[in-house]
N, C-alpha and C positions, 0 to 999 in steps of 0.2 A: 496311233499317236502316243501311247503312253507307252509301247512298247520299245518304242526310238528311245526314249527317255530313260527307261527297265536295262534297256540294252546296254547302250552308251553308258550309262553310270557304274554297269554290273563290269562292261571290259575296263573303264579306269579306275573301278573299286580292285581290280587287280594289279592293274599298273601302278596303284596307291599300295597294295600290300606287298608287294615286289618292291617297292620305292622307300617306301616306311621300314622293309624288313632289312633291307639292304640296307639301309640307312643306320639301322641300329646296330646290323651285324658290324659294319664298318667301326660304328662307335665304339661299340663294346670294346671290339678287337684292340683299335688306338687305345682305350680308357686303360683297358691291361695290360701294353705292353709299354704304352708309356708314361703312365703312373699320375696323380691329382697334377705334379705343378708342370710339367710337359703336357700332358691331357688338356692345362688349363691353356697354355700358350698355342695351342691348337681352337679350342674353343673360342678364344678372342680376336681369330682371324674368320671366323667361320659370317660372324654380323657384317664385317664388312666385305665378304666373300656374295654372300646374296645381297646386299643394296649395289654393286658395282656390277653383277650379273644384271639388275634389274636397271640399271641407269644404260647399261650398256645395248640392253633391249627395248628400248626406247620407248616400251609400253606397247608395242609391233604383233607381241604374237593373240593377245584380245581379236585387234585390229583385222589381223589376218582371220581370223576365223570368223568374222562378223561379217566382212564383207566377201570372203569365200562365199560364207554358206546363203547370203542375199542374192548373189549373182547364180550360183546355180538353183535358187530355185525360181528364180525367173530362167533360166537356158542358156544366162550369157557366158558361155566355159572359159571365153578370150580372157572377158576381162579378169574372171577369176583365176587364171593363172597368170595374168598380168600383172595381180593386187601380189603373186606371192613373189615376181621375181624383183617387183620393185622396195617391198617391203626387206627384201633380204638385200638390196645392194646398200639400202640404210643402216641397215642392223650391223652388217660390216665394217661399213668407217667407224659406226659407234662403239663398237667392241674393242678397234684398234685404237681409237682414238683416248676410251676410259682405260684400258689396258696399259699404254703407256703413261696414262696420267697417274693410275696410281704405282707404278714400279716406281719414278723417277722425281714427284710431288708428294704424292699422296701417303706412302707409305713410311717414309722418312718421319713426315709431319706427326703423324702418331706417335712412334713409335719412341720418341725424342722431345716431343711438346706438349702430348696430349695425354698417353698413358705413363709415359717417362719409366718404360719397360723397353731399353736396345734390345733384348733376348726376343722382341716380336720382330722385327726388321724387315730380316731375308720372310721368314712364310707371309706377312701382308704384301710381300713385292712378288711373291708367286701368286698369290690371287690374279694381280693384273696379268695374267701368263692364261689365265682360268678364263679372263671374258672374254677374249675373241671365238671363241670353242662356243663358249654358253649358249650365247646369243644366235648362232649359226645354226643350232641343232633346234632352238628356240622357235627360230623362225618355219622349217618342218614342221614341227607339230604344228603350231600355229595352220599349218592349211591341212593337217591329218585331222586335228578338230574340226575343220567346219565341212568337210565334208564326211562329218560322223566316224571316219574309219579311227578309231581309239585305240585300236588294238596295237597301229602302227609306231602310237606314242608310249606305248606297255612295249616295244620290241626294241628301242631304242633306250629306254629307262633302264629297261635289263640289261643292257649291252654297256650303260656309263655305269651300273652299279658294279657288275660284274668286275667290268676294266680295275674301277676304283677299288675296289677291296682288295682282288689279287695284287697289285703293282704297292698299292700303300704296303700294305702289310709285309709284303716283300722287302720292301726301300727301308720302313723300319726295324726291321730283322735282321736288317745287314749295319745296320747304328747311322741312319741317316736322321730318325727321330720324327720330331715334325717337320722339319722340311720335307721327309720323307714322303709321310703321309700327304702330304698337298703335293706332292709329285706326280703320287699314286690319282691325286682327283684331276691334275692335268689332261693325263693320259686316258682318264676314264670318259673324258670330256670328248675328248680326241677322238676316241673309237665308236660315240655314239655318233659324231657326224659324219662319218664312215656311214654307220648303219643306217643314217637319216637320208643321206644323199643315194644309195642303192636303192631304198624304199623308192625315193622320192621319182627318181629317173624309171624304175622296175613297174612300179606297181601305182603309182599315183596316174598315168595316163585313162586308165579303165574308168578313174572318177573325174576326169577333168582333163578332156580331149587335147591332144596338141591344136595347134592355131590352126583355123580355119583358112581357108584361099582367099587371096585377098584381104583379110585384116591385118588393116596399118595402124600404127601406135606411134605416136609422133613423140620427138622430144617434149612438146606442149602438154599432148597427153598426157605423157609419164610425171610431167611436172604437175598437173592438175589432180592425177591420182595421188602424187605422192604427199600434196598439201592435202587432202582428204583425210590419208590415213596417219598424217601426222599430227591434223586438226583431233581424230577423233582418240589418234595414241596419249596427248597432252596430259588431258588427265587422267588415264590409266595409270602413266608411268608415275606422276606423282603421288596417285592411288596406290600403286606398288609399293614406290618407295616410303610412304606413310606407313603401308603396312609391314614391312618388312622393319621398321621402326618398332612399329608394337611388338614385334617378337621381340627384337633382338636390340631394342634401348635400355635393357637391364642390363644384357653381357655387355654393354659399350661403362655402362655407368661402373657396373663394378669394374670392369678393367680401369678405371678411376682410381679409385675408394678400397678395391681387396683384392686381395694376393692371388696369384693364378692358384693356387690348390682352393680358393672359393670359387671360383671362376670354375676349376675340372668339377669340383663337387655339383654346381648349378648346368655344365654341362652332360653332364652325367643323366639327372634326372630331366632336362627340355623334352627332350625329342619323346620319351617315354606319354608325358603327359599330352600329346602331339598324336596320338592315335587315333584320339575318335576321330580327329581330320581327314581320317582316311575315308570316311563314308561323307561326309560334309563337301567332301573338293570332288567327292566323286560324284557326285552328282551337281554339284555346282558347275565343275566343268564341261559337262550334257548340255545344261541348261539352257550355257548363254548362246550359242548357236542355235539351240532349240527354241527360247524365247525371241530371240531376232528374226527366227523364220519366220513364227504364226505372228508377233508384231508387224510385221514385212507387208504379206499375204492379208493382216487384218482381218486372220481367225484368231479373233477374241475368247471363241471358248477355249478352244485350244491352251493359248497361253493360261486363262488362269486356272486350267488341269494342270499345268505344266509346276505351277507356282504352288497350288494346292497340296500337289502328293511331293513335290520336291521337299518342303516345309514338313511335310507327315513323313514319309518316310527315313527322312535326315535324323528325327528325334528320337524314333523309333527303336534306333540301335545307338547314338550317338548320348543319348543321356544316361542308358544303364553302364555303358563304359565307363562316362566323365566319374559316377559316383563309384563304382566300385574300384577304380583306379585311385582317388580321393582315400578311402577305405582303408586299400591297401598296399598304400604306399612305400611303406617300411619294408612288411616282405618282399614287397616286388624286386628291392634295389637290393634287397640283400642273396632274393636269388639270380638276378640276371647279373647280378657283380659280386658272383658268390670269391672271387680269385683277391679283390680287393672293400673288405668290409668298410674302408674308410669313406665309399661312398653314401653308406647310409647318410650320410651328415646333409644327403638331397631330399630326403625323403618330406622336409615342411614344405618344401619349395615344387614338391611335385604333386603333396594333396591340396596346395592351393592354385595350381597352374591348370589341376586337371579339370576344377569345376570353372576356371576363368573360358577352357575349351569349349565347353557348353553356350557362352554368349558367343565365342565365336563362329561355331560351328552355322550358327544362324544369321548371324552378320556374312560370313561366307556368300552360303547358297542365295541372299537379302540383295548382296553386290553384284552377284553374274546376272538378278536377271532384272537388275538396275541398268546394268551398262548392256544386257543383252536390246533391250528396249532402245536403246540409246540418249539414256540418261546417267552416263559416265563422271559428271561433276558433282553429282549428291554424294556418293561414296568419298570420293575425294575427301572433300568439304567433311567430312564425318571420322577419317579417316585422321585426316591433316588435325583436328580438332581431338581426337584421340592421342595420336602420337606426341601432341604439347603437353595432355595429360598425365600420359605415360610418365614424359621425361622430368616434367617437376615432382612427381611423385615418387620420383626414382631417385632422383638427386636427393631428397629428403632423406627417403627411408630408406636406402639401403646402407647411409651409412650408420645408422640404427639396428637396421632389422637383419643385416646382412642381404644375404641369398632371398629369403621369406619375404624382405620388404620388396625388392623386385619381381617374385613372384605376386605378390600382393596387388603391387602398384599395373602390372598388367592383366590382373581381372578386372578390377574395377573399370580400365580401360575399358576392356573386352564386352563389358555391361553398357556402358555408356554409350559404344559405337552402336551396337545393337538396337535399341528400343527406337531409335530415329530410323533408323536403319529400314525395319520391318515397318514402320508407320508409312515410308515413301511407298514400297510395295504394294502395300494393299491399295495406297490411294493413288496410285498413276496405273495399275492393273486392274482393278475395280474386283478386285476377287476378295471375295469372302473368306476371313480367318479360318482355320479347320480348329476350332476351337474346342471343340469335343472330343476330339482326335488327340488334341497334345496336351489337353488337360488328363484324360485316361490313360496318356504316355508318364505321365511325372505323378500319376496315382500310382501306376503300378508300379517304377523308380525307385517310390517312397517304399510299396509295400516292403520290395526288394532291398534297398538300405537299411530300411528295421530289423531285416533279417540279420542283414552282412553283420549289422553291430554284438549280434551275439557269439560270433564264430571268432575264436581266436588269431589274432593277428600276426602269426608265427611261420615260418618258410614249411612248416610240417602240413599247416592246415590250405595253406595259399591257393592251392591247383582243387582240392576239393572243396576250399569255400568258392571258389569260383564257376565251378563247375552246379554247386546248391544253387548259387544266386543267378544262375542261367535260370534253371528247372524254374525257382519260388518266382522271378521274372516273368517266362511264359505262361507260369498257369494264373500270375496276377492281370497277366494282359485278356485272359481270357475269363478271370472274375469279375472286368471290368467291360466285359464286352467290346474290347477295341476292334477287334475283327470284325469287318463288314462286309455283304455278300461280294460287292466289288472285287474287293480286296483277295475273297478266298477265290474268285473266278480266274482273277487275273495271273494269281499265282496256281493253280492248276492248270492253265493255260499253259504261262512259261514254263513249270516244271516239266511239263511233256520232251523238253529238247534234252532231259535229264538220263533218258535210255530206263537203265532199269532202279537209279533212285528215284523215277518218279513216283512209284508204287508207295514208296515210303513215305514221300512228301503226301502223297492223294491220303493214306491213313492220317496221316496227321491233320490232313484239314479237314478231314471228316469227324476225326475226332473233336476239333474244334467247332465245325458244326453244329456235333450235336451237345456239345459243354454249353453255347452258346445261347442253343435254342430253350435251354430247361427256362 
C-alpha cells in the first residue's frame, strides 16, 4: 500500500525534477539571451499560455485518471479504455476550438485593449498554436496516471522539455526573439505527442487489454460516458483555471500597471521559488488515483495512510526548501543569472513567493485527495474564492509595491486557500492530523533557519551555506525525534532496490537508530 504511493510519487518526483530543471534551463537560457524587456514580453504570454492550455483540457486529464484507475480495479479494461478514447475526442475539438479563439479574438484583445503593449501580439497568437498539442499529449498521461505507470508521463515530459529548449534556443539564436522561443514550445509540444501516442499504442495494451469479443459501445453509451466525465471534469477545469489564476494573476496585473523589464525581473525569480512544488505535485499526483481506489473499494484505512504520510512526507523536504530559498534569495539570482546582474531586482519577490509555496504545497496534495474522493467542488469553491483575492489584492498593491506586492498578494492567497482546504480532508477522510509529525518538521525548519541567519548571504558562501543547513536540518530532525520505526523500516525496505547505495542508506538509519534511541 504505501509503497504504490513511495513509488508513484518517487517516479514523478523525477518527472517533476526533469520538468522543473528543464523549465528553468529553458528560462535561464531566454532570460540571457534575451535580455529584462524581451524576457518580459515572453513572460506575459506565459499566464495566458497555461489558462488556455487548461481551458482547452477541459479539466479531462483528473477525469481520465479517476475513472481509469476505478474501472480497473474492479476488472472492467473496456470501459477504461473507452473513458480514454472518449475523453480525448473532447479534448480535441477543445483544443482546436480555444486555439483558434485565442489567434483570431483573443489575442488581439490583449494585446490592444487590455495591456495596450502591440509588441505582445504575434507570441499571444502563438500560444493558440500551443493548445491543440497540449491538451492531446494531456490527455496520455491522463490514463498513464491511473494506471500508476508514471514513469511514462516522466518519458514524454523529457521529450516536450528537450524538443523545447533545443528548437527555442535555436530560433532565438538566429534573431527570431520571442516569437522564437514560443516556436521552440510549439514543437516541443509536438514531439511529446509523438512520444505519448508510441507509448500509448506500444506499451499501454499490457495495463489495459484491447476490447474484449463481443463489447459494444453504442453511440448512447459513449454519450452517457462522455456526460460523466464531463459532469465530474466541471469543476476541475474551473478548479484549474482558478488556480492557474493564483500563479499567474500578478504577471497579468503587472502587465497592466509595469513595464516588461518588471515583468522579465518577476519572471526571472517565479519559477525559482516554484521548487519545492516539485515534491508537493509529486506526490499529489500518486494520490489521487490512489485515494480514488481505496475510496472505491472502501479501504478506509488505506486512504487515510494514504493522506497521513502524503501530508508527513510533503513537509518533510518541502518546508526546509520554502525557508532556505526565503533565506537566500539574493545569492541565488545572482548565481544562477550570474550573465545578467540586473535580475537581482527579483530577489523580494522570490523570498516572499517562496514561503507563499509552503501554504501551497499543502493546499496541493489537500486538492488531489479532495477530488480523488470525488469531492471536486470544495477545491473549486476555495480556489475560485482565492483567485477574487488574489486579483484585488493585486490590483491594489502592485501598483505600490511593484513586483513584491504581487508576490505578497499571492501568499496570502496561498494561506487562505489552505486552512479550509486541510479542515475538508480531515473531516470527509476521518483521518487523524499527523500533528506530531509536522510540528517536529517546522521545529527542526526553525532550528535550521536560525542557523541559515548567521551565514552570510553572498554568491561565495551560497553552495556551502546550503549544504551546512542540509547537515544542521538532519541532525535537528533527529534532535527531535521525527524518525519513527515505520518510517526507518519502510525506508530500508525501499533502499534495498538501491544495489550497493544501499549499504549507505542502512548506515545511515542506523545511525539514526541509535541518535534516536539515547
Amino acid at each position: 500500500m504505501a509503497n504504490k504511493l513511495i513509488r508513484g510519487s518517487l517516479i514523478i518526483f523525477i518527472g517533476n525534477i526533469i520538468f522543473r530543471v528543464g523549465g528553468y534551463v529553458y528560462r535561464f537560457l531566454m532570460a540571457i539571451l534575451l535580455g529584462p524587456v524581451a524576457y518580459g514580453n515572453l513572460g506575459i504570454t506565459l499566464p495566458f499560455q497555461g489558462i488556455f492550455q487548461t481551458l482547452s483540457a477541459g479539466g479531462l486529464p483528473p477525469a481520465i485518471a479517476k475513472y481509469v484507475a476505478e474501472y480497473e480495479a474492479v476488472g472492467e479494461h473496456d470501459m477504461a479504455r473507452q473513458t480514454i478514447y472518449t475523453a480525448l475526442q473532447i479534448m480535441i475539438f477543445l483544443g482546436l476550438f480555444f486555439g483558434v479563439l485565442m489567434i483570431f479574438v483573443v489575442a488581439p484583445y490583449l494585446a490592444y485593449n487590455f495591456l495596450h503593449k502591440p509588441i505582445t501580439l504575434v507570441p499571444l497568437q502563438i500560444v493558440g498554436l500551443i493548445t491543440p498539442f497540449s491538451v492531446i499529449v494531456g490527455a496520455f498521461r491522463g490514463a498513464f496516471q491511473g494506471v500508476y505507470k508514471m514513469e511514462y508521463i516522466v518519458y514524454t515530459r523529457a521529450v516536450e522539455q528537450l524538443g523545447m529548449i533545443l528548437f527555442a534556443t535555436a530560433f532565438v539564436l538566429i534573431g527570431l526573439s520571442t516569437v522564437g522561443a514560443l516556436w521552440g514550445t510549439v514543437l516541443g509540444y509536438s514531439l511529446s505527442v509523438v512520444a505519448a501516442v508510441y507509448i500509448f499504442k506500444v506499451h499501454m495494451p499490457k495495463y489495459i487489454p484491447k476490447p474484449s469479443e463481443g463489447f459494444v459501445f453504442t453511440m448512447k453509451d459513449r454519450m452517457k460516458l462522455a456526460t460523466t466525465l464531463v459532469k465530474f471534469s466541471i469543476p476541475v477545469i474551473i478548479t484549474a483555471v482558478a488556480e492557474m489564476l493564483i500563479y499567474n494573476i500578478c504577471t497579468i496585473v503587472m502587465g497592466k500597471f509595469l513595464t516588461l523589464a518588471d515583468i522579465g525581473f518577476f519572471a526571472a525569480a517565479d519559477p525559482i521559488s516554484r521548487l519545492p512544488l516539485i515534491i508537493s505535485v509529486s506526490i499529489a499526483t500518486t494520490i489521487l488515483p490512489a485515494s480514488s481506489e481505496a475510496f472505491k473499494v472502501k479501504d478506509i484505512d488505506s486512504l487515510q495512510k494514504y493522506v497521513s504520510e502524503a501530508y508527513k512526507y510533503s513537509l518533510l523536504f518541502v518546508v526546509p526548501m520554502c525557508v532556505g530559498l526565503a533565506l537566500f534569495a539574493t545569492p541565488t539570482l545572482q548565481v544562477l543569472y550570474f550573465k545578467n546582474p540586473a535580475y537581482v531586482a527579483g530577489a523580494s519577490a522570490l523570498a516572499i513567493l517562496s514561503i507563499g509555496m509552503t501554504f501551497y504545497s499543502i493546499f496541493t496534495i489537500s486538492t488531489s485527495v479532495i477530488q480523488g474522493i470525488g469531492n471536486p467542488r470544495i477545491p473549486m469553491y476555495i480556489l475560485i474564492g482565492g483567485a477574487i483575492v488574489t486579483g484585488v489584492l493585486n490590483w491594489y498593491m502592485v501598483p505600490f509595491l511593484g513586483i513584491a506586492g504581487g508576490a505578497l498578494a499571492t501568499t496570502v492567497a496561498c494561506f487562505l486557500m489552505m486552512v479550509p482546504c486541510i479542515y475538508f480532508v480531515f473531516e470527509l477522510t476521518k483521518t487523524k492530523a499527523p500533528k506530531k509529525s509536522v510540528a517536529k518538521i517546522f521545529a527542526a525548519s526553525m532550528i535550521m533557519g536560525i542557523f541559515a541567519l548567521i551565514i552570510p548571504k553572498t554568491t561565495l558562501w551560497l553552495f556551502p551555506g546550503i549544504v551546512a543547513c542540509m547537515i544542521v536540518y538532519f541532525f535537528a530532525l533527529i534532535m527531535v525525534k521525527f524518525f519513527e520505526k515505520d518510517d526507518i523500516e519502510s525506508l530500508r525496505e525501499f533502499s534495498s532496490k538501491f544495489g550497493p547505495l544501499s549499504k549507505i542508506v542502512n548506515k545511515m538509519l542506523n545511525f539514526v537508530e541509535r541518535m534516536q534511541s539515547r
